[in-house]
C-alpha positions as a printed NumPy array, in Angstrom:
array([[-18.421, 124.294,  68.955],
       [-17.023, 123.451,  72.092],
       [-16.849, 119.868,  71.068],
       [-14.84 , 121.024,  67.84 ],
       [-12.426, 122.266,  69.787],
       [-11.768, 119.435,  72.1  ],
       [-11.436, 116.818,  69.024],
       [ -8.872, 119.586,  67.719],
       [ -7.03 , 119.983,  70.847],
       [ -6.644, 116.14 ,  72.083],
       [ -5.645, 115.851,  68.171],
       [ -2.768, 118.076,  68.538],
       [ -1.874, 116.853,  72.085],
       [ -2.02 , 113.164,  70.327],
       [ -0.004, 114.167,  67.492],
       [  3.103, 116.113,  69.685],
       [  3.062, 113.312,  72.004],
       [  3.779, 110.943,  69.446],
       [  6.054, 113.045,  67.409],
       [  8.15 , 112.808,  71.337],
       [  8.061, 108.954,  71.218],
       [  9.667, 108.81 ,  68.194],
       [ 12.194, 111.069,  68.122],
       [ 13.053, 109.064,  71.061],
       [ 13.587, 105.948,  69.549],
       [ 14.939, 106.578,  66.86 ],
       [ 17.791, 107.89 ,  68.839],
       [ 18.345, 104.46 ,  70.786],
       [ 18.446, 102.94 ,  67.015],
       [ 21.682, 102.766,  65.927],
       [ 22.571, 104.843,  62.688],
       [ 19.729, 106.947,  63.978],
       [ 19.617, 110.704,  63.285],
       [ 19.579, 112.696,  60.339],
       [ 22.784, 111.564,  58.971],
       [ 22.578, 114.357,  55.923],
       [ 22.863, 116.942,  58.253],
       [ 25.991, 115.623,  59.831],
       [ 24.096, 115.083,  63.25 ],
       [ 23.425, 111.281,  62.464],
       [ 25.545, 108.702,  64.174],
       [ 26.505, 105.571,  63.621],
       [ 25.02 , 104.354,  66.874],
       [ 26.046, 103.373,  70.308],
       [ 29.749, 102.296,  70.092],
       [ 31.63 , 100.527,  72.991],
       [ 35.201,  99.949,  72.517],
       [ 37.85 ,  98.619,  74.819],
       [ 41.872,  99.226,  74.764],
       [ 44.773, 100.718,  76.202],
       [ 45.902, 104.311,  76.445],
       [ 48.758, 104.035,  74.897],
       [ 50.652, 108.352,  75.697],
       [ 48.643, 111.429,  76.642],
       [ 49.88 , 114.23 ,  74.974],
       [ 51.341, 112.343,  72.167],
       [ 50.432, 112.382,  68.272],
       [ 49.799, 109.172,  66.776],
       [ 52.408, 109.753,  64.101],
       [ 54.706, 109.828,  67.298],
       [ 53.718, 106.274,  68.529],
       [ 53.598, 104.988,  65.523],
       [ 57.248, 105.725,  64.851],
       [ 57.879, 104.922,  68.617],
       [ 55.912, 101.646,  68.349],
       [ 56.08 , 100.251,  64.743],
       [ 54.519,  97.133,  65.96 ],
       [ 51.171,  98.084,  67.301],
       [ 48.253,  98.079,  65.539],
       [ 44.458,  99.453,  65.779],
       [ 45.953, 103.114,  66.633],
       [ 43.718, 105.729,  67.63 ],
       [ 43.966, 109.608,  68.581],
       [ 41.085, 111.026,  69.942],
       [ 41.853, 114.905,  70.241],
       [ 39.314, 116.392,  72.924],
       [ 40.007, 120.826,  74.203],
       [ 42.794, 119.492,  77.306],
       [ 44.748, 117.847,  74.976],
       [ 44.842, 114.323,  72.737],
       [ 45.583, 110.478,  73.52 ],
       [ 46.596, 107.44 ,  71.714],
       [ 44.894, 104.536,  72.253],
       [ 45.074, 100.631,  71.368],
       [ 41.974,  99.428,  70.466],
       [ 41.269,  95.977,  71.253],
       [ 38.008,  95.69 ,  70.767],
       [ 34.661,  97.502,  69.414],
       [ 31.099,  96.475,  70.755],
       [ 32.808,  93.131,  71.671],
       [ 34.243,  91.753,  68.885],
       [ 38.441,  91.53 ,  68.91 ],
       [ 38.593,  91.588,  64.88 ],
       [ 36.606,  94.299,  63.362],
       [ 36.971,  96.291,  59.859],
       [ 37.273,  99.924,  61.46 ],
       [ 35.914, 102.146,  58.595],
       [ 36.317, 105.157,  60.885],
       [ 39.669, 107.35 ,  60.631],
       [ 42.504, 106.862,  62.942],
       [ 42.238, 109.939,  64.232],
       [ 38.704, 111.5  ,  66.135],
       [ 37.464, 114.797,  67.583],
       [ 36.191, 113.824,  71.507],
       [ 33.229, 115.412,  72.877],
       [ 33.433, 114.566,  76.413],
       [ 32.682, 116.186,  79.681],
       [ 36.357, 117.658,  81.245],
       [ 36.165, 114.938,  84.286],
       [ 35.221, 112.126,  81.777],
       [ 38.47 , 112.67 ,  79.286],
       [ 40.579, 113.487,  82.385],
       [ 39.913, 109.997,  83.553],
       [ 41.694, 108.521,  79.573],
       [ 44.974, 111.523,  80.16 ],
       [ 45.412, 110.416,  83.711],
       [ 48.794, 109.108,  84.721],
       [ 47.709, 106.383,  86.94 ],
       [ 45.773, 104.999,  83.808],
       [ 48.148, 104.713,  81.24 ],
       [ 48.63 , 101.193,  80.813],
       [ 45.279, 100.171,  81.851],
       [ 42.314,  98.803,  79.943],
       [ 39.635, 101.279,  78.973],
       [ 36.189, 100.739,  78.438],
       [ 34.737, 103.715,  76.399],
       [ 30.931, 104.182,  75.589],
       [ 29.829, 106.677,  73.511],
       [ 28.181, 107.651,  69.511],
       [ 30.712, 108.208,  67.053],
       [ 29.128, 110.677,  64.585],
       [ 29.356, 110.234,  60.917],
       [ 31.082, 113.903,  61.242],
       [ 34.026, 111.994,  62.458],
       [ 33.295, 113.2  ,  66.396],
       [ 33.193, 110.702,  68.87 ],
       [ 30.664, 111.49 ,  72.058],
       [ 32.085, 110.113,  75.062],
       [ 29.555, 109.423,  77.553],
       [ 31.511, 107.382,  79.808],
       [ 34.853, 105.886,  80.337],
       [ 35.72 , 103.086,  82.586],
       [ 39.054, 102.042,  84.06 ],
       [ 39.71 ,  98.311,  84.388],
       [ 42.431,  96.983,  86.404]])
């Protein structure tokens, strides 16, 4: 019996330990997730631009700025920006499928960095998942120049 319940016990260990590993990779795979529940994601996304206002509405710079193009507000709990996006996972031309404007998810120190003063103006690097519930998870934002 005591055999029994080792075979049933390394079974179970086995079968929770592999259950781990792939819940783990599927969520490095992009459009991993259970998309049905609205926690799926359309994977890693790394785009690059300017912050155009903090504070603003994009229907603001729009009117403001007629001429610019790839327009984005990402509306996080200390406030909202509007950003030129220049690029998304590297590649200058893309067909954006995603709305112009985004829910943030970010850490209060991370979003502070995009409504900063000093920043406006700059290029951006953000890295995050944008959700297929329209949120976009910031997990970090770079300043370039």
């Amino acid at each position: 019996m005591a055999t029994f319940g080792k075979i049933l016990r390394n079974s179970v260990t086995a079968a929770l330990l592999l259950t781990g590993i792939t819940t783990g990779v599927q969520g490095q795979v992009p459009g991993g997730g259970v998309s049905g529940l609205g926690m799926g994601g359309r994977g890693m996304i790394n785009l690059r631009g300017t912050v155009l206002c903090a504070g603003c509405g994009l229907d603001e710079v729009r009117k403001g700025q007629p001429d610019k193009h790839h327009l984005y507000q990402f509306t996080h709990g200390q406030g909202q920006v509007v950003m030129q996006v220049s690029s998304v996972n590297g590649v200058k031309e893309w067909n954006s499928s995603w709305p112009p404007q985004l829910q943030v998810r970010a850490k209060d120190n991370v979003f502070q960095l995009l409504t900063a003063e000093e920043n406006l103006g700059k290029e951006v690097e953000i890295a995050g998942i944008l959700r297929n519930t329209r949120i976009l998870d910031i997990v970090t934002v770079t300043i370039n120049g």
